[in-house]
C-alpha positions as CSV (number, residue, x, y, z in Angstrom):
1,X,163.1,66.0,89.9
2,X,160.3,64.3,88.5
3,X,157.2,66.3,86.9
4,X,154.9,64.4,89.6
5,X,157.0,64.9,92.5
6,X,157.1,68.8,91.8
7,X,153.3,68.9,90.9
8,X,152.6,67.1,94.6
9,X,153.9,70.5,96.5
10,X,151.2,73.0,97.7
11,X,150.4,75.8,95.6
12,X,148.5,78.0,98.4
13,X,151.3,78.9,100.3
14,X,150.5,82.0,102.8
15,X,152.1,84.1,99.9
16,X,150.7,82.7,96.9
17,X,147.4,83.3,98.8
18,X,148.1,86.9,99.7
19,X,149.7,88.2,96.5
20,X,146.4,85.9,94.7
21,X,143.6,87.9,97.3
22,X,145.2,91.3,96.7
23,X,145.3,90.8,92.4
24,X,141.6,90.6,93.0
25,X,140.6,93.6,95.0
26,X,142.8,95.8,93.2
27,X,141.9,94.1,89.6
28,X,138.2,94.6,90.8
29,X,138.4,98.2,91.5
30,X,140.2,98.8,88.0
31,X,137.7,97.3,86.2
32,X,134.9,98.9,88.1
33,X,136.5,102.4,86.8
34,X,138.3,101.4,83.9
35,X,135.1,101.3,81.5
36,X,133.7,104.0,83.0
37,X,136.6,105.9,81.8
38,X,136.2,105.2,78.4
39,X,132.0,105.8,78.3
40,X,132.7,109.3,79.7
41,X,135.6,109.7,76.9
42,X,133.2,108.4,74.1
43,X,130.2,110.3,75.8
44,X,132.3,113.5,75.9
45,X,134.1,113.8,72.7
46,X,131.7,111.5,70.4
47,X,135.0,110.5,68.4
48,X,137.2,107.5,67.5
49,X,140.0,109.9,66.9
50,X,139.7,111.2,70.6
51,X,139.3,107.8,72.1
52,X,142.3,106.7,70.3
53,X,143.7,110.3,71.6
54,X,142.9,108.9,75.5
55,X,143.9,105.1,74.6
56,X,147.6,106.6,73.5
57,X,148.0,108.5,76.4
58,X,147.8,105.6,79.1
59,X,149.7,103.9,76.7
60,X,152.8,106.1,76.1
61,X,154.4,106.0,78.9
62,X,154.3,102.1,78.9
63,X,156.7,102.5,75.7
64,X,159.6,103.3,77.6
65,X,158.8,102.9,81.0
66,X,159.4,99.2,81.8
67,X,162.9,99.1,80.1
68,X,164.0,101.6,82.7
69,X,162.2,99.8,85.6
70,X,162.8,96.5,84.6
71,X,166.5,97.6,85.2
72,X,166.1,99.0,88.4
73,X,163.9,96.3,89.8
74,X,166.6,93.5,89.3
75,X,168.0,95.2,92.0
76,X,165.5,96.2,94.5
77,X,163.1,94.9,96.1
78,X,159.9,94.1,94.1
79,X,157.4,93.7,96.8
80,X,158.2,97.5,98.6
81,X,157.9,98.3,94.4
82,X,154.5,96.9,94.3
83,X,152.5,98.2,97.7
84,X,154.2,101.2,96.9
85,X,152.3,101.8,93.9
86,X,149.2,100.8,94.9
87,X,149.3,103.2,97.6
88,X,150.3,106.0,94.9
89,X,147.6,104.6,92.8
90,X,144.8,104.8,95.3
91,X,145.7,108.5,96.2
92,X,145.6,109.6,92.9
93,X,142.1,107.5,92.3
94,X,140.6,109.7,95.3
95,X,142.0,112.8,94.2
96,X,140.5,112.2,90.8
97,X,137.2,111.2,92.2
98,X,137.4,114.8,94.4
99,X,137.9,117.2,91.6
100,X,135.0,115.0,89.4
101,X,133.0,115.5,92.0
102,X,132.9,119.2,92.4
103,X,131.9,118.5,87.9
104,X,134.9,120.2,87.2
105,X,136.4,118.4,83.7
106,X,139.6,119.0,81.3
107,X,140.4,116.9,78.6
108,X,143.9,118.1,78.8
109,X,144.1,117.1,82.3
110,X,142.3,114.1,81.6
111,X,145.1,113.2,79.1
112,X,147.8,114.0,81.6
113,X,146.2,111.9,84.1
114,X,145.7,108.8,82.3
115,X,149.5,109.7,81.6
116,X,150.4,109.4,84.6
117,X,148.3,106.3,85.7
118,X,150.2,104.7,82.5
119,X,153.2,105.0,83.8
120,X,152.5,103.5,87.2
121,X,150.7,100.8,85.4
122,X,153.8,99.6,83.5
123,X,156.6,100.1,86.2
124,X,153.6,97.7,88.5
125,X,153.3,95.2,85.6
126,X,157.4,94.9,85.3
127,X,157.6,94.3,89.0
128,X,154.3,92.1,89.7
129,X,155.2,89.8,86.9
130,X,159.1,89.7,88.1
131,X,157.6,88.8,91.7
132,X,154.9,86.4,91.4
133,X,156.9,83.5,89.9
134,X,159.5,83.5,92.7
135,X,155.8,83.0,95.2
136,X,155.1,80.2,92.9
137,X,156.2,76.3,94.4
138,X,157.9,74.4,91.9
139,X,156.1,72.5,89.7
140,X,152.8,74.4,89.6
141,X,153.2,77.2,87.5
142,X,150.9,76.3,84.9
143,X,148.3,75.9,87.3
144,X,149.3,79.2,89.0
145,X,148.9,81.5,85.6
146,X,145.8,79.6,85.1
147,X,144.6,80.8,88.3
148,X,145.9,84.6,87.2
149,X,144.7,84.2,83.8
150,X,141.0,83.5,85.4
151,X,141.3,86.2,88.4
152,X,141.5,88.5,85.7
153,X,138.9,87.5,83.6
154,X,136.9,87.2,86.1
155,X,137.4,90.9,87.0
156,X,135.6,91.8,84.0
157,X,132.0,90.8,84.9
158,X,132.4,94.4,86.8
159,X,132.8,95.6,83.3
160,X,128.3,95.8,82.9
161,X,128.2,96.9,86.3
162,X,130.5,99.6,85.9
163,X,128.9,100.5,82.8
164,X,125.2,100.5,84.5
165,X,126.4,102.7,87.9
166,X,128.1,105.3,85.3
167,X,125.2,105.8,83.8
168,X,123.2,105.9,87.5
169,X,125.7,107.7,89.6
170,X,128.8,109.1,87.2
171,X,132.6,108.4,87.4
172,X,133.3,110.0,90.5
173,X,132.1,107.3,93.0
174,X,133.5,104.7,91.1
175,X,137.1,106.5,91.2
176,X,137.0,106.6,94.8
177,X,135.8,102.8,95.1
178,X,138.9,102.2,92.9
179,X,140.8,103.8,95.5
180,X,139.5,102.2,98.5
181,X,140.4,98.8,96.3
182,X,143.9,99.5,95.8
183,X,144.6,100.7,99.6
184,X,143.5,97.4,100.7
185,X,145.4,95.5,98.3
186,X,148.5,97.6,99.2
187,X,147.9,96.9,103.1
188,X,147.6,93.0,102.5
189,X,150.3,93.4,100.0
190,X,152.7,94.6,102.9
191,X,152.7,91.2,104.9
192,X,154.2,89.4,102.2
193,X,157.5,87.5,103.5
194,X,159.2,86.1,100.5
195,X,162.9,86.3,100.6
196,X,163.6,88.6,97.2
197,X,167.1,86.3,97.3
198,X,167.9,88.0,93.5
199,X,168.7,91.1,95.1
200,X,172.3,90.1,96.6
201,X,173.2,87.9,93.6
202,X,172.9,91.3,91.7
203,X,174.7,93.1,94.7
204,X,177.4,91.2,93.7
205,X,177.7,91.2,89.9
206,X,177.6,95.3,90.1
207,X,180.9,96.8,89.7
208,X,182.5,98.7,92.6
209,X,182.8,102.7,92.0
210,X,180.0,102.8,89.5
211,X,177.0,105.2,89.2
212,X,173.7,103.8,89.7
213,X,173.0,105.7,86.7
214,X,175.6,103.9,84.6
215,X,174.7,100.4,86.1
216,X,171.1,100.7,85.3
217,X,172.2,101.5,81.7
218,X,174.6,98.9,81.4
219,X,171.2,96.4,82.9
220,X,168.9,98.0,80.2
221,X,171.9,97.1,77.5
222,X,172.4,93.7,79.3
223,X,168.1,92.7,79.0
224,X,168.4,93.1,75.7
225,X,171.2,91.4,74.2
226,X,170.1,88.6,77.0
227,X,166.6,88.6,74.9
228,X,168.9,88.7,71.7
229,X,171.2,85.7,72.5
230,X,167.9,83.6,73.3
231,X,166.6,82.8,70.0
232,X,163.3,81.5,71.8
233,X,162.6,84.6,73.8
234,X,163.4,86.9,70.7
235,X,160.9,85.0,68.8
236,X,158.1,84.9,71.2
237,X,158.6,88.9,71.9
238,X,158.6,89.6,68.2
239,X,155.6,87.8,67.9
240,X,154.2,89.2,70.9
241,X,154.8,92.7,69.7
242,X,153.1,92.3,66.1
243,X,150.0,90.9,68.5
244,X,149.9,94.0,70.1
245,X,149.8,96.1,67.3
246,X,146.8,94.2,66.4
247,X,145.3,94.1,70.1
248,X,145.8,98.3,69.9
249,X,144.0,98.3,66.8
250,X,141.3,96.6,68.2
251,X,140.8,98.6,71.2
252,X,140.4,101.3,69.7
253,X,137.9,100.4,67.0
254,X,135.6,97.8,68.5
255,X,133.7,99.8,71.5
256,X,133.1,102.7,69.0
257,X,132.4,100.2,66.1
258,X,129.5,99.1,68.4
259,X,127.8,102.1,70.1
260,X,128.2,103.7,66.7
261,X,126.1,100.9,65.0
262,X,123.5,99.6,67.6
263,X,121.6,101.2,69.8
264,X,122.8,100.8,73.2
265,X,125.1,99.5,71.5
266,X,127.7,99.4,74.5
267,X,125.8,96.6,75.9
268,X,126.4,94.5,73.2
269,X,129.4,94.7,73.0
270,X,129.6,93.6,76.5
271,X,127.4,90.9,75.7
272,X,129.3,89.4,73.2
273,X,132.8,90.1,74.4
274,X,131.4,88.5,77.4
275,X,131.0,85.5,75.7
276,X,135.3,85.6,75.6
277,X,135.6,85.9,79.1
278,X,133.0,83.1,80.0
279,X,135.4,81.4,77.7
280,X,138.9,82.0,79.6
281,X,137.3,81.3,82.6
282,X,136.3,77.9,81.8
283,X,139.6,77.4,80.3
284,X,141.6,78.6,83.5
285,X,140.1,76.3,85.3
286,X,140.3,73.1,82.7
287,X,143.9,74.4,82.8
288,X,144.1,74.2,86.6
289,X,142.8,70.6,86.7
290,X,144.6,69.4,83.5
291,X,148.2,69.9,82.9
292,X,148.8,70.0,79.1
293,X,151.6,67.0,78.4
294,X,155.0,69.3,78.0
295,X,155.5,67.2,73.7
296,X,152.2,69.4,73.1
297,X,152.3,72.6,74.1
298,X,154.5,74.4,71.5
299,X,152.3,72.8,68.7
300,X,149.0,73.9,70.7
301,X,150.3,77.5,71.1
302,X,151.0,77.6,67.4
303,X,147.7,76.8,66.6
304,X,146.3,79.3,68.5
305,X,147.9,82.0,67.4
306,X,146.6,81.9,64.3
307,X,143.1,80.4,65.1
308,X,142.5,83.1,67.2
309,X,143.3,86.1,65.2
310,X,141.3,84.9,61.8
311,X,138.1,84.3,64.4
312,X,138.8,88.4,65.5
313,X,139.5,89.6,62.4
314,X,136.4,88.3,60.7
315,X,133.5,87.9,64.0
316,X,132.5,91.7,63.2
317,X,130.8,90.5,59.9
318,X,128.3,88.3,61.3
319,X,125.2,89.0,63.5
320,X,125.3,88.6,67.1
321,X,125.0,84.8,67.7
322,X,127.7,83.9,65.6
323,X,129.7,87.0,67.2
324,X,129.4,84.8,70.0
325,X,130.6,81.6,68.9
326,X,133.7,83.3,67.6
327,X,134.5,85.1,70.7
328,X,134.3,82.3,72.7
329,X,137.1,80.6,70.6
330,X,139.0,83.4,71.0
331,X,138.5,83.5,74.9
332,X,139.0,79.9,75.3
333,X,142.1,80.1,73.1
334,X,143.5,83.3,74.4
335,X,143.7,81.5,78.2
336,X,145.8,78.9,76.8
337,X,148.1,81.1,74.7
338,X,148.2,83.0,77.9
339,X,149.4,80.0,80.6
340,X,151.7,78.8,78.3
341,X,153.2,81.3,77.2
342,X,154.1,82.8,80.4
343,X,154.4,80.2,82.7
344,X,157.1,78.9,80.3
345,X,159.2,82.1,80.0
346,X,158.6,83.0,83.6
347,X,160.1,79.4,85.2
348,X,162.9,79.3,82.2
349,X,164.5,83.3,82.4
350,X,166.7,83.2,85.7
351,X,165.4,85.5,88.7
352,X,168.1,88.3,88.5
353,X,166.9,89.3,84.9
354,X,163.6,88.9,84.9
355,X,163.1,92.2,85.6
356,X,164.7,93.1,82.5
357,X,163.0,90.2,80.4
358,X,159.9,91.2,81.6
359,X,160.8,95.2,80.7
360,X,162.1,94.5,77.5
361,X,159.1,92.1,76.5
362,X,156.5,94.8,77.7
363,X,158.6,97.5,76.0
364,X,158.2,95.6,72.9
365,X,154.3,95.0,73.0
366,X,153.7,98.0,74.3
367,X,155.3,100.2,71.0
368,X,152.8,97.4,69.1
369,X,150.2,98.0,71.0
370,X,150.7,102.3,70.4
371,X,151.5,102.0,67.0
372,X,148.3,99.9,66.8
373,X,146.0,102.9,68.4
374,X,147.8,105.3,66.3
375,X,147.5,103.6,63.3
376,X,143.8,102.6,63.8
377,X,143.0,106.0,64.8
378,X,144.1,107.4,61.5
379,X,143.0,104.4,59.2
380,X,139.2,104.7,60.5
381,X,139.1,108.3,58.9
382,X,139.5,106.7,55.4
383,X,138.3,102.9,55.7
384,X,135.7,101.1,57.6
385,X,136.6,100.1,60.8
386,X,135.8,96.1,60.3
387,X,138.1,96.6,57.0
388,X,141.0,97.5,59.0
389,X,140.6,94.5,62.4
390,X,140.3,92.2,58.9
391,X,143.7,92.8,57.8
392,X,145.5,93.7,60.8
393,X,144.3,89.9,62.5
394,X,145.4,88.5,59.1
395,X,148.7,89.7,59.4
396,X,149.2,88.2,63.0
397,X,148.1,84.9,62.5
398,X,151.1,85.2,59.1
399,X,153.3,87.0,62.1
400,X,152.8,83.6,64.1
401,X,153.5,81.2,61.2
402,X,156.8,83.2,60.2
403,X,158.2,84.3,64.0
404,X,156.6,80.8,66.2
405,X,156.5,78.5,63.4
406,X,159.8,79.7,61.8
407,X,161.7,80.0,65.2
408,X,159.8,75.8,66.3
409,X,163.1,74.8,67.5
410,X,164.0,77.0,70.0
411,X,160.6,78.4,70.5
412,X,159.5,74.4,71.4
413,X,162.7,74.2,73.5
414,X,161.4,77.1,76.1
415,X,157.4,76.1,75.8
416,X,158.0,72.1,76.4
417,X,159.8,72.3,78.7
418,X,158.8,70.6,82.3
419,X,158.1,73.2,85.0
């Protein structure tokens, strides 16, 4: 089938546009609480070290987490997996928001919390990004990440307004409006009707007389010498995981860098990280109107990757305008990494194993991105904090010459492909 022919089918089906409306409450409400959670964190402790302390716990569980569920979810139903959550996630919002409320706190707790929200996080992101694709029409799934890719930048111009209502009304009734958000994307999220067809092509590969227990180990095994026997894949994951180390790094040092060295010093960081997300949003929608010739996108990628982490690992050492400028390269480059990176390995892994691509790959960035907020944590004690995002974004852009650039042929194979 021809390129044109596939682009001419609708892309807002009724499920596309369900699965779309529901990404955005419940991406709203996260955002609106998200921040929030870090100010308080900051306010609280007044330490990197701490921070770092929070950021690793939402991020352990995310180590081992999807491997496990990626497993699982090649064989059940995605969709009951996803309202699911979101109905555990806005119970445990409201409950959060209760016992803030009565201005009760415990670190501990905290720590256990954001635990536990870490692991529902990554067992949601397994199964959202194993679902979507099969909701996307042939042919459009560049424009359909472009369209995900700008939802969720878009959900960060709550990011100032969550930060101005903590400071007016605390985190409390921004935890319960998180809650109400992911209720009502869990109800819409329920009237989905896509046929989850993967399911009995799985039913019928499993062996009879075996454990479920043994199966889902022999699916774990299976994801990743399926990630290992794709040269492509392997590459983009590796690469993908030295990014994350340096994406953990720079979560953790970049809000404190800020309120540490300007006053109100939270806003600027807003101001100018905004600057990224005015960025990707104008990207996802040039990418929504344009679709990038298939011969180019490998060699754009490429570029990208290492464009974008020499403008992060050197913005912090200029003042605020050209901050700016440098962010919204990174913004504008990040969407495009983004679309097509996954709307190529989304449309070329097969439906019954993307759960397990999609656990494996997080599995992978996710041990980057907690050896990155370890490792930042401890390196801020002994060397300025811009010193360390320097060398860290150096050694990505060298990680996407060696693993993209090294790996071009079967890298190119999976990102120029027509889809």
């Amino acid at each position: 089938m021809s390129t044109e022919k596939e682009s001419s089918l609708p892309l807002w089906t009724r499920d596309f546009t369900i699965i779309t409306l529901g990404s955005v409450v419940s991406m709203l409400g996260n955002a609106l609480s998200g921040f929030a959670m870090s100010l308080m964190v900051l306010d609280i402790s007044g330490s990197t070290l701490m921070y770092a302390v929070y950021i690793v716990m939402y991020t352990l569980p995310q180590l081992f987490v999807p491997i496990i569920s990626g497993a699982l979810l090649d064989r059940f139903s995605r969709k009951k997996t996803i309202y699911m959550l979101d109905f555990l996630s806005a119970f445990l919002y409201v409950m959060m928001a209760l016992i803030l409320w009565t201005g009760w706190f415990s670190f501990p707790l905290f720590a256990v919390y954001c635990f536990i929200l870490g692991s529902i996080q990554s067992t949601y992101m397994v199964a959202y990004e194993s679902f979507y694709p099969l909701l996307i029409p042939e042919g459009n799934f560049q424009k359909a990440y472009s369209i995900a890719g700008v939802l969720e930048t878009l959900s960060a111009v709550m990011v100032p307004v969550s930060a101005f209502l903590y400071r007016q009304i605390g985190l409390s009734p921004l935890m319960a409006v998180n809650g109400l958000c992911f209720f009502i994307a869990a109800v819409m999220e329920t009237q989905i009707r896509t046929d989850e067809r993967y399911i009995q092509v799985q039913k019928k590969s499993q062996q009879k007389g075996i454990r479920t227990s043994r199966q889902v180990l022999a699916d774990i095994r299976e994801g990743f010498l399926y990630l290992k026997e794709e040269k492509g894949l392997l590459a983009v994951a590796v690469y993908f995981a030295f990014s994350s180390i340096c994406g953990g790094v720079s979560t953790v040092i970049v809000l404190p860098w800020f309120k540490a060295t300007f006053e109100n010093g939270e806003y600027l960081y807003m101001l100018v990280w905004g600057t990224a997300l005015a960025a990707r949003a104008l990207g996802g929608l040039i990418h929504y109107q344009i679709n990038i010739p298939p011969k180019y996108r490998y060699q754009i990628a490429l570029t990208v990757y290492v464009v974008i982490s020499i403008c992060e690992g050197i913005y912090l050492f200029f003042p605020i305008p050209v901050m700016m400028c440098l962010c919204f390269i990174v913004g504008i480059g990040g969407i495009t990494s983004y679309t097509i990176r996954i709307s190529a390995t989304q449309s070329y892994v097969p439906d019954e194993r993307k759960g397990r691509f999609n656990g494996a790959f997080n599995m992978l960035s996710t041990a980057g991105a907690l050896a990155g907020e370890v490792l930042a944590g401890l390196l801020t004690l002994i060397v300025p904090e811009r010193i360390v995002l320097l060398i860290v974004m150096l050694l990505c852009a060298l990680a996407a010459v060696i693993f993209i650039g090294g790996g071009r042929a079967h890298v190119a194979h999976i990102y120029n492909r027509s889809r």
